[in-house]
N, C-alpha and C positions, 0 to 999 in steps of 0.2 A: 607637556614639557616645553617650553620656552628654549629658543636659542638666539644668541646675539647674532646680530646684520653682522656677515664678514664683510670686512674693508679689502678689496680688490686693488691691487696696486694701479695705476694707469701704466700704459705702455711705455711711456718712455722712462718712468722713474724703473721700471723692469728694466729696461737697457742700460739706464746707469748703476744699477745694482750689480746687473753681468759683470760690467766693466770695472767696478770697483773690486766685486771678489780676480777677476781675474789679474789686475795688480795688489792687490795685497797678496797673492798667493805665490805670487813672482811669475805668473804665466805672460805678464806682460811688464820687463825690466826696467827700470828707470833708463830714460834717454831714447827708450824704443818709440817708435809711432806709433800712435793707432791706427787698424784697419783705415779704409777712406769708408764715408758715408754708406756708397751704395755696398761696399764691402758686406759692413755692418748692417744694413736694412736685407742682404741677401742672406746673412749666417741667422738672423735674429726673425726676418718673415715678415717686417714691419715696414713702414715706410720710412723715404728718409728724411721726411718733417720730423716723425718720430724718434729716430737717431740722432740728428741735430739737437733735438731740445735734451735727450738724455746727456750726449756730450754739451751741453750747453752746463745743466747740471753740477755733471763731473769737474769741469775745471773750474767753477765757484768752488769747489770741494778741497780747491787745493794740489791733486792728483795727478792732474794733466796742466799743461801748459803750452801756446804756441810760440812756433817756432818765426823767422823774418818769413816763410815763406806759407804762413798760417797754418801748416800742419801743426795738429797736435801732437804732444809725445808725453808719454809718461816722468813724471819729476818728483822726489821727494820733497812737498811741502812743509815748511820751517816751522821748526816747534810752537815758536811765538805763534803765528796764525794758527794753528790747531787748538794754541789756547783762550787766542782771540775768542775762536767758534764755541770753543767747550765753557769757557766762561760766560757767556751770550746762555749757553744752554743750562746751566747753572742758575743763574739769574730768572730764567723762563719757572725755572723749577721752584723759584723762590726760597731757595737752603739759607737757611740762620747760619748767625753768627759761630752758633753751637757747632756745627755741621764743620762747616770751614774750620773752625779751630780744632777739634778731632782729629780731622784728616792734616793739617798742617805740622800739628803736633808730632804726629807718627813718621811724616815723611823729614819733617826737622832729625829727630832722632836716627831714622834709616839714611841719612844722609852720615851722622857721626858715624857710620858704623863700615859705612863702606867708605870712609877715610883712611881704616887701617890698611898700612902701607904707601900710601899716595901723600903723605905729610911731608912735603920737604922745605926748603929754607925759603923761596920762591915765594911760596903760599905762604907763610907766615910775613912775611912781609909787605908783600897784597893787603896781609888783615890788619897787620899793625898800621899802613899806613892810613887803611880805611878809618882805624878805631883813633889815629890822631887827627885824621880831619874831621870825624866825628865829635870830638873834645872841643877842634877849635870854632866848630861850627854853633853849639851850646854857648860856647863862652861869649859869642859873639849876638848869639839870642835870635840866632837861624833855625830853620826844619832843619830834620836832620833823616827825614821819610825816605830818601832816594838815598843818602848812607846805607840804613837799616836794609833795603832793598837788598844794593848792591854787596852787605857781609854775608849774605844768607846766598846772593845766586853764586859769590865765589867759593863759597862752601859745597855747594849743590856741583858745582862746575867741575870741581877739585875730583868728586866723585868717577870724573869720566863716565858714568852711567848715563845715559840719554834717556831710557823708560824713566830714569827717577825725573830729570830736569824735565820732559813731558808732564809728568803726570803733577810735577809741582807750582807749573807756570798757570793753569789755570785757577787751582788753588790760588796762587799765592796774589794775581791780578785784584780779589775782590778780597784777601785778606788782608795784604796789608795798606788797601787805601783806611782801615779801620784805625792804623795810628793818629790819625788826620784828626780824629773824634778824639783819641786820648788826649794829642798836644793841645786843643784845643780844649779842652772839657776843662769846666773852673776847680774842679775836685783832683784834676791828675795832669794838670799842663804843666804845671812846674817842677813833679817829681818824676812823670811816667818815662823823658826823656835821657835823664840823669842815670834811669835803673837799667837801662839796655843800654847805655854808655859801660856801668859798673859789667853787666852780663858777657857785654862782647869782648869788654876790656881781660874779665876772666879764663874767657873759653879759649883766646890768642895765647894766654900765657900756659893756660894748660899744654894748646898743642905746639909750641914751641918748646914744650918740656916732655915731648910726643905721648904725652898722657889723654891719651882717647876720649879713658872711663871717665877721666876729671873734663875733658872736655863735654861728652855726653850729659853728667851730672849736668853742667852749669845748664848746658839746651835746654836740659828738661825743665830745671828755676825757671828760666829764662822766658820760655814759652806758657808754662804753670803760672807765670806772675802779669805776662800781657792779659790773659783771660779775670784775674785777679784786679786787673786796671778798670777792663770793663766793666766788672760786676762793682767796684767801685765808686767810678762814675753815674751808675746806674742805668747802664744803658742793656737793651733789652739784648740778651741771649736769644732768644727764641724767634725774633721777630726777622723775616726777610733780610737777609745782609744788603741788598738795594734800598731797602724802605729809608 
């Protein structure tokens, strides 16, 4: 019978594992300190080269942060860097274009759905005035990449959800630098920008007429027809969305 070589953690990634389960579980509160070194080298058994490099670790992580007075202390790390990290690790994984547009798709849609309720005049004005800068930015034969961004994170925003805006920000980092390739592809530079003008232009009047389903509807065209761009420009589905 064969068995695979176990991978044995090293010592200090063991200490930064401690200390990570013990704030995510809340045993150690945002704004709290951690233990001091020797603290930590006395609960754990190790030394405290060993505890330094785990806390060294941990605050690359995000987690922990120092204070003017270098102690560390527990801090909730901002979405955006989580997605920074999570996109990096995305990338390492080499996920297609396929992959990202799957998962983009789904979380577009669960984004219209946890709108109901949260529609108010505020937001619709956000989008109108996005989808007229977005017109005059066309007319003038500008990108319009950081528009398209910005209609989708005030949609995502509008949600009040935070797991959604998590879990969309590393998504959406390696999805939508992929319009970059539509505007410019000779097959869909001239129409792919005009159709998400038409799409957002849509989905605004839907939900200023607080019509969800017709908002939804359009997301799903909307999203259904970017993938539609790709495979018309001919650009690989399947291949590394970094390559």
């Amino acid at each position: 019978m064969n068995f695979t070589k176990l991978k044995v953690a090293r010592a200090y990634e063991a200490v930064q594992q401690a200390l990570e389960e013990a704030i995510l579980s809340g045993a150690l509160a945002p704004g709290e300190p951690l233990p001091t070194e020797t603290e930590l080298a006395e609960k754990f058994g190790v030394t405290r080269h060993t505890v330094r490099e785990g806390m060294r670790a941990l605050e690359q992580s995000g987690l922990v942060k120092r204070d003017a007075g270098r102690r560390l202390h527990v801090t909730r790390p901002k979405h955006d860097a989580l997605a920074t990290q999570n996109s990096r690790a995305l990338l390492m994984q080499q996920v297609s274009f396929r992959e990202i547009w799957e998962v983009a798709m789904q979380l577009e849609l669960l984004a219209m759905d946890l709108l109901e309720g949260r529609v108010d005049d505020a937001l619709v004005e956000k989008l109108q005035a996005n989808v007229t800068a977005m017109a005059e930015a066309l007319d003038k034969g500008e990108t319009i990449s950081d528009l398209d961004v910005e209609f989708h994170a005030l949609l995502a925003h509008a949600t009040g959800n935070r797991v959604l805006l998590m879990s969309r920000e590393p998504v959406s980092l390696l999805f939508y630098p992929s319009l970059d390739r539509l505007f410019t592809h000779p097959k869909t530079r001239d129409r792919s920008p005009w159709r998400i003008l038409e799409a957002h232009r849509a989905i605004v009047e839907a939900l200023a007429r607080r019509d969800l389903a017709g908002a939804k509807l359009w997301m799903e065209r909307h999203m259904a027809d970017f993938r539609r761009g790709y495979e018309h420009a001919g650009l690989p589905l399947d291949a590394p969305i970094g390559g």
